[in-house]
C-alpha positions as CSV (number, residue, x, y, z in Angstrom):
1,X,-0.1,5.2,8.7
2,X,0.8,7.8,6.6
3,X,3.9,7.5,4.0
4,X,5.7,10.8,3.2
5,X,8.2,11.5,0.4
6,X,11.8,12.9,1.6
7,X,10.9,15.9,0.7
8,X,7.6,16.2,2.5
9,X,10.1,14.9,5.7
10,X,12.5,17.9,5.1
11,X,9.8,20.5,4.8
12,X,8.3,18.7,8.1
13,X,11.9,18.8,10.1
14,X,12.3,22.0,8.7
15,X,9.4,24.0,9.3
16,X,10.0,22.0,13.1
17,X,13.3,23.7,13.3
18,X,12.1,27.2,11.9
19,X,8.7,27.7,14.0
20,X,8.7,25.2,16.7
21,X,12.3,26.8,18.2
22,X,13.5,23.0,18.0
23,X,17.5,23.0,17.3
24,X,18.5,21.0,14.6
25,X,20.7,19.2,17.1
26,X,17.6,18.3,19.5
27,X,15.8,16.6,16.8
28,X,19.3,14.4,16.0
29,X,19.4,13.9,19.5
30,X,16.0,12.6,19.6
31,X,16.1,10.6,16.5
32,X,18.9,8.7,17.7
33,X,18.0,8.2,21.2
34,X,14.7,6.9,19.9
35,X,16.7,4.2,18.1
36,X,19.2,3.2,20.4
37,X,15.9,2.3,22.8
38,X,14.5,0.4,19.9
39,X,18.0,-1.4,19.4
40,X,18.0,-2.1,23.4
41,X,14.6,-3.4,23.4
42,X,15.3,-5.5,20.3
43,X,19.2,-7.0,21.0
44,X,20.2,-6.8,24.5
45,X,24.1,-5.6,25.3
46,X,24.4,-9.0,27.1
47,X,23.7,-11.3,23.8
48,X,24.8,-8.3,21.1
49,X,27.9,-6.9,22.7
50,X,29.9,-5.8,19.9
51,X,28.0,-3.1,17.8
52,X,29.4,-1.2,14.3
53,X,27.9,2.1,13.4
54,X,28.8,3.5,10.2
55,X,28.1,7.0,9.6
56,X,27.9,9.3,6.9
57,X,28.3,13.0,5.9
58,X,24.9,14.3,6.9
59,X,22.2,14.3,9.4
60,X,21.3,10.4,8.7
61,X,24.7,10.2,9.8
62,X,24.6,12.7,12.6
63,X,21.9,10.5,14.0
64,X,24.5,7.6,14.2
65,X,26.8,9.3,15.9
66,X,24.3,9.6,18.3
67,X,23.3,6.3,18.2
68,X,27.0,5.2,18.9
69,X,27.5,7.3,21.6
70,X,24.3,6.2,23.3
71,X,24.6,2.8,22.9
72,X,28.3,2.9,24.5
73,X,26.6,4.8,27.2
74,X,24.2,1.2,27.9
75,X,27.0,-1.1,28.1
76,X,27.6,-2.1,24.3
77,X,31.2,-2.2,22.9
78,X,31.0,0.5,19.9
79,X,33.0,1.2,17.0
80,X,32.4,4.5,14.9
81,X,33.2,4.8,11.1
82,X,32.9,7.6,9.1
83,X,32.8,7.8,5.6
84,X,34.7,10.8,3.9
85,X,36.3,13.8,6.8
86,X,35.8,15.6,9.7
87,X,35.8,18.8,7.3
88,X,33.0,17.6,5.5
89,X,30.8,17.5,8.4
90,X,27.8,20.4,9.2
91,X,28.3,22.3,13.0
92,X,26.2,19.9,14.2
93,X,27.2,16.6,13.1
94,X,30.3,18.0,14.3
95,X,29.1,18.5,17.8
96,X,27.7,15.1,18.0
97,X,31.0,13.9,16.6
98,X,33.2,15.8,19.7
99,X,30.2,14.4,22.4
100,X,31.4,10.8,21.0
101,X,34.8,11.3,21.8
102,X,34.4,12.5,24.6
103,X,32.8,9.1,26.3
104,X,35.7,7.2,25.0
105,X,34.9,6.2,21.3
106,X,37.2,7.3,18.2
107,X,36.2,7.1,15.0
108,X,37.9,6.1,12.2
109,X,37.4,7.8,9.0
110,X,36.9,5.8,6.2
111,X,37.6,7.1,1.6
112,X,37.6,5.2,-1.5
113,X,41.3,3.7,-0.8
114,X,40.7,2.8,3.0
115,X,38.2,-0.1,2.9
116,X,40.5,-3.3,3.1
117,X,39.4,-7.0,2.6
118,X,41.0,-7.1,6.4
119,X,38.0,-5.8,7.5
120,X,36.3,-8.6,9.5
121,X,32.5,-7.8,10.0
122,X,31.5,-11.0,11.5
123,X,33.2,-10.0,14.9
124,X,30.3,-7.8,15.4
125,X,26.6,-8.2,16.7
126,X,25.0,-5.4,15.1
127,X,26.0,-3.0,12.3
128,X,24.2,0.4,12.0
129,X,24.0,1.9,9.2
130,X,23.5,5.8,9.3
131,X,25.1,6.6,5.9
132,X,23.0,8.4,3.9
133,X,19.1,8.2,4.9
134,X,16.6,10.1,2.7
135,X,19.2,10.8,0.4
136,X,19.6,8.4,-1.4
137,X,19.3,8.7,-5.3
138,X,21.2,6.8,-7.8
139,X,24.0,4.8,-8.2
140,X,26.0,5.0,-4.7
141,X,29.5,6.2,-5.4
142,X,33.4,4.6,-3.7
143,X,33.8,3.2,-1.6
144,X,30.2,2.4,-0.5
145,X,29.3,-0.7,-3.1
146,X,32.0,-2.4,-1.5
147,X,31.2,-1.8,1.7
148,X,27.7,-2.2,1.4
149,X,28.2,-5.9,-0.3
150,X,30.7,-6.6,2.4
151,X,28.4,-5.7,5.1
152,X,25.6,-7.8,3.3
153,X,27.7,-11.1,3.6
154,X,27.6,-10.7,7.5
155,X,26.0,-12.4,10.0
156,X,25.5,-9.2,12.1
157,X,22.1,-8.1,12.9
158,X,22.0,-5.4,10.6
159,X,20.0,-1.7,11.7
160,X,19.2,1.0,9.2
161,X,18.4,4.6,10.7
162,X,15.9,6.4,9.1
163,X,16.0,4.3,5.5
164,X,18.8,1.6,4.1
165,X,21.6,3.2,2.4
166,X,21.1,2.8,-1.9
167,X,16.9,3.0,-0.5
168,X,15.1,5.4,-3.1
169,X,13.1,6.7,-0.1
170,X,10.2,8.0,-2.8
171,X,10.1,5.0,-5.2
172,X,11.8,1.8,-3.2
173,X,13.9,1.5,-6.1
174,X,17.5,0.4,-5.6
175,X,20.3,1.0,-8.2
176,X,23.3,-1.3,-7.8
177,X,22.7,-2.3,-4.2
178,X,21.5,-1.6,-1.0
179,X,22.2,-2.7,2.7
180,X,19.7,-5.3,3.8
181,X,18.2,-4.3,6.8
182,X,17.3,-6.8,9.5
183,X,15.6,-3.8,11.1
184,X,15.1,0.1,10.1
185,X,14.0,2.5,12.8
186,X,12.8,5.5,10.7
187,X,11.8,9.1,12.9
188,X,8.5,10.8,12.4
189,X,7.2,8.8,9.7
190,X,7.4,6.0,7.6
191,X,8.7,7.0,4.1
192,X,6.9,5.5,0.8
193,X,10.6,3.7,-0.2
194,X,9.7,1.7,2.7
195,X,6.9,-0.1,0.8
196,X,7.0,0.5,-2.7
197,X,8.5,-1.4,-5.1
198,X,11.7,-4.0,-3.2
199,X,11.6,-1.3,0.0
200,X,10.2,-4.1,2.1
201,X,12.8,-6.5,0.8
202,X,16.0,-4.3,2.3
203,X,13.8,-3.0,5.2
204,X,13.4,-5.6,7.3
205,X,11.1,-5.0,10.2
206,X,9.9,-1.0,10.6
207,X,9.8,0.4,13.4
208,X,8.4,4.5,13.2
209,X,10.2,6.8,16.2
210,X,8.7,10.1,17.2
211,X,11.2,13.0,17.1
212,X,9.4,16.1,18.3
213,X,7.8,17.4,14.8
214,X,4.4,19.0,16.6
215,X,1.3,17.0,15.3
216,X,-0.4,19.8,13.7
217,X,2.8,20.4,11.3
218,X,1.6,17.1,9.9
219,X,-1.5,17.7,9.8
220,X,-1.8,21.2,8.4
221,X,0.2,19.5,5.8
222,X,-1.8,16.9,5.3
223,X,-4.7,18.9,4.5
224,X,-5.1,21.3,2.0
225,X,-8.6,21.0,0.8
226,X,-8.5,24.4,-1.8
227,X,-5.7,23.2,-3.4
228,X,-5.6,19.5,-4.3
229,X,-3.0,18.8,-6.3
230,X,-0.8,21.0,-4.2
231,X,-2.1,18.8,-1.1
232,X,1.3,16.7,0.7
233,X,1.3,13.3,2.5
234,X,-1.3,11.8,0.9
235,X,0.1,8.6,0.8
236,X,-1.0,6.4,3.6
237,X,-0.8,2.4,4.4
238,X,-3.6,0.3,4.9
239,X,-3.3,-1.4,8.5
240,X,-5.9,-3.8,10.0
241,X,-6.8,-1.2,12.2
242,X,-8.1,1.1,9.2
243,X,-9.7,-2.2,8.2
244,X,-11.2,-3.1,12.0
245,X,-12.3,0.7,12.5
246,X,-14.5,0.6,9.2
247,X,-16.5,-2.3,9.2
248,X,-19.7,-1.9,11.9
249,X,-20.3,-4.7,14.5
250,X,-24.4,-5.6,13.3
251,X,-27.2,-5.2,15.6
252,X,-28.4,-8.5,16.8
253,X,-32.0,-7.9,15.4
254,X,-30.7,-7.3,12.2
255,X,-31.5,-8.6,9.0
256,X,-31.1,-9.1,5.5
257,X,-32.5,-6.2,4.9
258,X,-30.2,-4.0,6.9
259,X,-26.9,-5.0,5.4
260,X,-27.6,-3.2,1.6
261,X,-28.6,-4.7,-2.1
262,X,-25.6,-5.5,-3.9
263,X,-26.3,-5.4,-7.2
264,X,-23.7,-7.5,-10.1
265,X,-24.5,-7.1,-13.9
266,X,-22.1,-9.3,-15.8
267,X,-21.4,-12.9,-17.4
268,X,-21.3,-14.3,-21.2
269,X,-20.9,-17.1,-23.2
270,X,-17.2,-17.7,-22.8
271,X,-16.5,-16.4,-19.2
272,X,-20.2,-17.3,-16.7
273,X,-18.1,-17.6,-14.1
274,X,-16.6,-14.2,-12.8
275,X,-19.9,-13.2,-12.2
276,X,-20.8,-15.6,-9.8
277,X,-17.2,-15.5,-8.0
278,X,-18.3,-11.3,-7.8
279,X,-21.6,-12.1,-6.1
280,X,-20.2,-15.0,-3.9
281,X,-17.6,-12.6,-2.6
282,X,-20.2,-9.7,-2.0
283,X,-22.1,-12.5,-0.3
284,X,-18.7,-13.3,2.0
285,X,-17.8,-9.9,3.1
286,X,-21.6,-9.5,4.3
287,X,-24.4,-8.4,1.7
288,X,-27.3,-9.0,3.1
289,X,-29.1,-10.0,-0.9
290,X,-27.3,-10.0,-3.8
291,X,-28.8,-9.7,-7.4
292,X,-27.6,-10.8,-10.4
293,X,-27.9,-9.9,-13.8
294,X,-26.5,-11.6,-16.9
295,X,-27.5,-13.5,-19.9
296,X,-30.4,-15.9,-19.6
297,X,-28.2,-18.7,-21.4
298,X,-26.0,-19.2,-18.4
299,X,-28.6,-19.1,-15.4
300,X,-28.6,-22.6,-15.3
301,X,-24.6,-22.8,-14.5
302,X,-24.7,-19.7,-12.0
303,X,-27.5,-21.3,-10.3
304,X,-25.4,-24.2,-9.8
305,X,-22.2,-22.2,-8.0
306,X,-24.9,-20.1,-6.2
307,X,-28.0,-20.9,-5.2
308,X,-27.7,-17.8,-2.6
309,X,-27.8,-15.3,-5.0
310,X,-31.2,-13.6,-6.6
311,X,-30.9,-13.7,-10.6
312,X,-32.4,-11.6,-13.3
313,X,-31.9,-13.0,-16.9
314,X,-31.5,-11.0,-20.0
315,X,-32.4,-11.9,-23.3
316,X,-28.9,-12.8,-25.1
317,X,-27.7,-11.0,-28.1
318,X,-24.9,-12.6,-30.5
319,X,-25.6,-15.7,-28.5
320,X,-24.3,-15.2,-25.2
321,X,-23.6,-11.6,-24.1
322,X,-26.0,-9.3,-22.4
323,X,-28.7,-7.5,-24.9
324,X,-29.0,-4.1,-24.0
325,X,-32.5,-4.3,-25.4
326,X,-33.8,-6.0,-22.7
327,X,-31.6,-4.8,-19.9
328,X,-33.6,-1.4,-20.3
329,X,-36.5,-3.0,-19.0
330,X,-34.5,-4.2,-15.5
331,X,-33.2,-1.0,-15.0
332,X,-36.8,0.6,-14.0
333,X,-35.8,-0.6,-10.9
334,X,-31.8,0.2,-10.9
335,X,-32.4,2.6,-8.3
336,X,-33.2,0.1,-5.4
337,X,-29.6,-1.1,-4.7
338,X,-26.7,0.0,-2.2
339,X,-24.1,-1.1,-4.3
340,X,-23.0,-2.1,-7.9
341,X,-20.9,-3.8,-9.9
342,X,-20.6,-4.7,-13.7
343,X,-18.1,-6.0,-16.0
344,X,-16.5,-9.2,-14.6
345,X,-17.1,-11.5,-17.6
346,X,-19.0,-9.4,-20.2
347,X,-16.4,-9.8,-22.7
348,X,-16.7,-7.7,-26.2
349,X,-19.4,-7.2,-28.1
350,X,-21.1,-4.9,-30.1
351,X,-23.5,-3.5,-27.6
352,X,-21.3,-2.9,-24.8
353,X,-21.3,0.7,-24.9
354,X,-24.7,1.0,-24.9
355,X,-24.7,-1.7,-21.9
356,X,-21.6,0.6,-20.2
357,X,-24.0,4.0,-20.8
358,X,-27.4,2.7,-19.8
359,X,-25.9,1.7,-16.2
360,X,-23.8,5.1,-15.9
361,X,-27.4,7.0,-16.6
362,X,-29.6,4.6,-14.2
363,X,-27.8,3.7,-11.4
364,X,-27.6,6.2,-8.5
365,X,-25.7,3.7,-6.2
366,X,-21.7,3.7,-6.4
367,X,-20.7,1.5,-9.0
368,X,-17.7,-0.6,-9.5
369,X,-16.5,-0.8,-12.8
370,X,-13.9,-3.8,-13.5
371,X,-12.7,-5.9,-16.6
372,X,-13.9,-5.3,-19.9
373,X,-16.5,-2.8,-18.5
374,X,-13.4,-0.4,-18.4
375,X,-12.0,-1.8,-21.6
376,X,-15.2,-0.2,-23.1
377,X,-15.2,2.9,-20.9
378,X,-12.0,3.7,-22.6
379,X,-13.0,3.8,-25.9
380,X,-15.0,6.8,-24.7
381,X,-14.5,8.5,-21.3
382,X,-16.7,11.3,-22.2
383,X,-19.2,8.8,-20.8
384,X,-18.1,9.5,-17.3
385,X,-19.8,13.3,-17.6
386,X,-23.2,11.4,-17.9
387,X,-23.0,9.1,-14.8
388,X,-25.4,9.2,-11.9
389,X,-23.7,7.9,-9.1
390,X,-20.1,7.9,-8.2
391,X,-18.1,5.5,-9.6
392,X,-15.4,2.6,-8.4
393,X,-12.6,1.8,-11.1
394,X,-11.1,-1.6,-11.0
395,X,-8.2,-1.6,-13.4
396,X,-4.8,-3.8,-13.6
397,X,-1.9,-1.4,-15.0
398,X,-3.0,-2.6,-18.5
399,X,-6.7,-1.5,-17.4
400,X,-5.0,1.5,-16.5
401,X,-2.7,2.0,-20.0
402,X,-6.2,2.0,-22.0
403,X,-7.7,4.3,-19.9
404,X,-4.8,7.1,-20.2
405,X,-3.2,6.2,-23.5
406,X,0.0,5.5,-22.5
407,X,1.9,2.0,-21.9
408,X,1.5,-0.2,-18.8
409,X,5.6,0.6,-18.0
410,X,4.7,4.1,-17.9
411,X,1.3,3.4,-15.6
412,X,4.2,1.2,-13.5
413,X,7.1,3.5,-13.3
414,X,4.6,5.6,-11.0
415,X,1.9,4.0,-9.9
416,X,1.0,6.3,-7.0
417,X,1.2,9.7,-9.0
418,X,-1.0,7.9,-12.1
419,X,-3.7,6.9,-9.9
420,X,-3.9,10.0,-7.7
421,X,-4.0,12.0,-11.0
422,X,-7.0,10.4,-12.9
423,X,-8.6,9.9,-9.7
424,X,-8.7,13.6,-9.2
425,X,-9.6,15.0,-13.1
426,X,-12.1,12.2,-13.5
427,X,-13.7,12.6,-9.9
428,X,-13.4,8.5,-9.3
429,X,-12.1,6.1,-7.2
430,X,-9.1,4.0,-8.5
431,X,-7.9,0.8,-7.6
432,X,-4.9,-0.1,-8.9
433,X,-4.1,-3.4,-8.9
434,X,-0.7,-5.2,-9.0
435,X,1.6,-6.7,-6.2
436,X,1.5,-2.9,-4.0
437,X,-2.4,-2.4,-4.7
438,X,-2.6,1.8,-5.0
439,X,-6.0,3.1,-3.8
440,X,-7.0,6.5,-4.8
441,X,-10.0,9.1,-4.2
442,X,-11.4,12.0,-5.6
443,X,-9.7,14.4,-3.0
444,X,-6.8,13.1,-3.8
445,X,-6.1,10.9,-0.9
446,X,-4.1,7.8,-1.7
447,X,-3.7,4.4,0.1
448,X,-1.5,1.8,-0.8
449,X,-1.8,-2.2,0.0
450,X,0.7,-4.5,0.8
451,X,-1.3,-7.8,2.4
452,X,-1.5,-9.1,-0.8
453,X,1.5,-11.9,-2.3
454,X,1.8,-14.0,-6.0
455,X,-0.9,-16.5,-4.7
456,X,-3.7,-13.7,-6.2
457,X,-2.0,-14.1,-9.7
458,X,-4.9,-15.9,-11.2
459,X,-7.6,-15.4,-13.4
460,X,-10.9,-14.8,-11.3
461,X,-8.8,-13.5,-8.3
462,X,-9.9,-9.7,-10.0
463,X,-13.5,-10.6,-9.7
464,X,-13.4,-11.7,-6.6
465,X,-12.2,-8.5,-5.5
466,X,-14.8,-6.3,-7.4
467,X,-17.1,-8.4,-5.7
468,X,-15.7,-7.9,-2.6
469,X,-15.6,-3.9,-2.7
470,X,-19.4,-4.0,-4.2
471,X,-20.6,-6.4,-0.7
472,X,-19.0,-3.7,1.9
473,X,-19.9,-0.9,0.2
474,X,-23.5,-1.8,-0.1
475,X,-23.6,-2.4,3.7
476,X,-23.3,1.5,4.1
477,X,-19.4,1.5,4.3
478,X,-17.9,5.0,3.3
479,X,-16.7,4.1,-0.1
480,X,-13.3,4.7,0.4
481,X,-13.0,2.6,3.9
482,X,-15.0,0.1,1.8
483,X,-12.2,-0.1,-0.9
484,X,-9.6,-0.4,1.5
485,X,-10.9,-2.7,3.8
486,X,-11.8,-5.2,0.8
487,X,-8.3,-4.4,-1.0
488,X,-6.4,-5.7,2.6
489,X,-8.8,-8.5,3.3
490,X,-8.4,-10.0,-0.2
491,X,-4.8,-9.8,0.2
492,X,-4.9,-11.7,3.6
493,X,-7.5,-14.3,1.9
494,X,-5.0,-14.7,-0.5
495,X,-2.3,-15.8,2.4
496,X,-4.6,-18.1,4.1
497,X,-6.0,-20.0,0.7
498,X,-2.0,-20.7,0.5
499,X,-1.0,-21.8,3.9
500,X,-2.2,-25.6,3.0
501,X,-1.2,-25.5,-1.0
502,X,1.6,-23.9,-3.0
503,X,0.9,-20.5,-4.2
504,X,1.3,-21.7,-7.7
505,X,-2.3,-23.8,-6.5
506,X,-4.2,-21.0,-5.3
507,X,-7.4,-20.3,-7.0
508,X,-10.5,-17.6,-7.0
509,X,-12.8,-20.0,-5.2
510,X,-10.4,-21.1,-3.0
511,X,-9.6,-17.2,-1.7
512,X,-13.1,-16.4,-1.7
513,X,-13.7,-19.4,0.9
514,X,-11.2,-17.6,3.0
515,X,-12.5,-14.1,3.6
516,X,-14.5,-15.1,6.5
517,X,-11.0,-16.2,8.3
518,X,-9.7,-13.6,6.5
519,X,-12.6,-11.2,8.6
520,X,-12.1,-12.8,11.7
521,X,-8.7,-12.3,12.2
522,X,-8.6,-8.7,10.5
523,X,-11.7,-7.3,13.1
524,X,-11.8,-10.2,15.9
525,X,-13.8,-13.1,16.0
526,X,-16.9,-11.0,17.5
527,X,-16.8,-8.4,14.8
528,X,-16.0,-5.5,16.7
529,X,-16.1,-2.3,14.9
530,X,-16.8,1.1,15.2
């Protein structure tokens, strides 16, 4: 599902209007016919008689008008508000305003000084609100805070067109307040404010409408291969389709062999666990053999979590962390895995850049750096020029500060745009953790993730993911369906480790036990794929 900014809509309805031949009063027409079926479908006239749409200046409110008109025309009982005049409307809101009227609804104009506490909002069903749409920006001005608390405190069903009024439709911010949508029926496509930051608090369920903007308008401006960072809707949502479509139903006379080498070079002293929670979850989304490598002095507790896994000891340095010495010697063979990851547990040390450079200049297969491996690869990212295979970046947004020099509330403030961009200079693939998980490629594609809830706040939780990404990817996975796929299944592990314990209780182990419910459901019970 792709997620477009409001701008990237305009362009879309515009260039729709300008080539297509489409009147700007069609595409109203079909925006708000599309919602008043939606509305039918969802609350019958016969339950949710009485229905209040409030429309703005506009076309988000040209759209209500429409939707009023239609829904009086199925047997609801409509009222019509308008906030500010009949002067400030555009021809065609205008037109839609006169077609109201003339199937027996007035509407009532509504300033600053006309909202009263008369106003009783619990009379009706359903509200609509068609106030401002993409618009929004800001602080909302009289008399819509009012209102919009007013409308908040009923127990109407309550409809958003397009996007919720006081909705940053780019960022899911809100300033002051917003309506809380029970339901938002958006036209064309769904709108990043819809899921980023608190969009998916005030949008309710989403429902997408088509409107008439000609397929290859979207895709033309989807794609845009000679100029990257010129390329528009990027942005895209990871559904369990994606997920489904990605990972291959196996051959019944296959074998370990034919489901990739995952490869995981981590561990020490103080943390030999997120190794071993890495390899188990390679091992759960379907490695066929999985390698280890960490410091000999710990073998005997990863042994003990996972007798499964293949392990390669290395001679400690500084008692307890991996010597890079001896990890020379294992890397003659570096070039026989699918898939690698390093850095869940290695801690600091004083030969981790060597570590860090010896795996960038042996391994061929894509690796996944996580944890302090990219605590160390920011202390010199000229070490990405020498790498051999492509490379899988892991960070949280303090991961991310280090690695671009600024703070973790600048990495934050735009997570999508941060991503996208180092992905692109650096040639890498980025996951960006937090509670909206941003994926991003190379070409400059970006996905964003939002299975995942507070249950995966844990130490560990991170490894089990690298883990996860390094399993699928070995199996022959394109790397970025691999990412994607592993990003949304964690996030539904995550739910399921929490339907028989508080989220407070959830742990690593606990989610990684999970993934194969976590599969099953995602892709069906017999693994179909593509």
């Amino acid at each position: 599902m792709l997620l477009v900014t409001a701008d990237e809509m305009r362009r879309l309805d515009e260039r729709t209007i300008r080539e297509a031949g489409m009147p700007a009063g069609e595409l109203m027409e079909n925006a708000g016919s599309g919602a008043t079926r939606v509305i039918s479908e969802r609350y019958s006239a016969a339950e949710y008689r009485n229905v209040l749409v409030i429309s703005g200046q506009g076309h988000n409110g040209g759209d209500g008008l429409v939707v009023a008109r239609r829904l009086q025309e199925l047997g609801y009982e409509v009222d019509s508000w308008l906030i500010g005049s009949v002067s400030q409307l555009s021809a065609t809101c205008k037109e839609k305003l006169e077609l109201l009227h003339n199937v027996g609804i007035k509407t009532q104009f509504i300033g600053a000084n006309e909202l009263t506490e008369a106003s009783d909002f619990d009379r009706y069903h359903i509200i609509v609100d068609g106030i401002i749409g993409i618009g929004s920006r800001g602080n909302l001005r009289d008399p819509l805070p009012s209102l919009i608390e007013k409308l908040n405190q009923s127990r109407a069903k309550r409809v958003a067109l397009d996007i919720t009024t006081g909705l940053n439709a780019d960022t899911g911010e809100v300033a002051g307040i917003a309506f809380r949508a029970d339901l938002t029926i958006t036209f064309a496509l769904a709108k990043r404010g819809h899921f980023l930051d608190v969009g998916s608090e005030y949008t309710g369920e989403l429902v997408v409408v088509d409107i008439g903007i000609p397929e290859q308008y979207v895709d033309s401006e989807y794609i845009d291969n000679d100029h990257i960072d010129n390329a528009n809707l990027l942005l895209k949502l990871i559904t369990p389709a994606m997920v489904a479509n990605a990972i291959p139903k196996r051959a019944k006379d296959s074998h370990k062999g034919s489901h990739g080498h995952a490869l995981v070079v981590g561990g020490s002293r103080d943390m030999p666990g997120a190794p071993a929670l890495a390899a188990k979850a390679a091992m759960r989304v379907g490695a066929g053999l999985v390698t280890m490598v960490a410091p000999d002095s710990i073998r005997p507790l990863i042994f003990s979590y996972l007798p499964e896994a293949l392990f390669v000891g290395v001679a400690d340095v500084e008692e307890g962390f991996l010597g890079h010495i001896d990890l020379v010697r294992f890397m003659k063979d570096g070039r026989k895995y699918s898939a690698a990851c390093y850095g869940c547990g290695v801690g600091r040390w004083s030969d981790e850049r060597a570590v860090l450079e010896l795996l960038l200049k042996n391994i061929g297969c894509p690796l996944v750096i996580d944890a302090d491996g990219l605590n160390a690869l920011a202390e010199d990212l000229g070490l990405l020029v020498e790498r051999l295979g492509k490379l899988i970046l892991t960070p949280h947004p303090g991961e991310m500060a280090r690695l671009l020099g600024i703070s973790a509330t600048e990495v934050n403030a735009n997570r999508v745009e941060v991503a996208r961009k180092f992905a692109i200079d650096r040639q890498v693939y980025i996951v960006l953790k937090g509670a909206d998980t941003v994926v991003a490629t190379p070409d400059g594609e970006i996905f964003l993730n939002k299975s995942a809830g507070p249950e995966l706040a844990k130490g560990g939780t991170g490894d089990v993911l690298a883990g996860m990404i390094t399993g699928l990817i070995a199996q022959g996975i394109a790397i970025a369906e691999a990412i994607c796929s592993a990003v949304y299944l964690h996030g539904v592990a995550g739910r399921l480790a929490k339907e028989n314990s508080a989220e407070q209780s959830v742990i690593a182990t606990d989610v990684i036990e999970e993934i194969g419910t976590a599969m099953m459901q995602t892709i069906g019970a017999d693994n179909q794929g593509k």
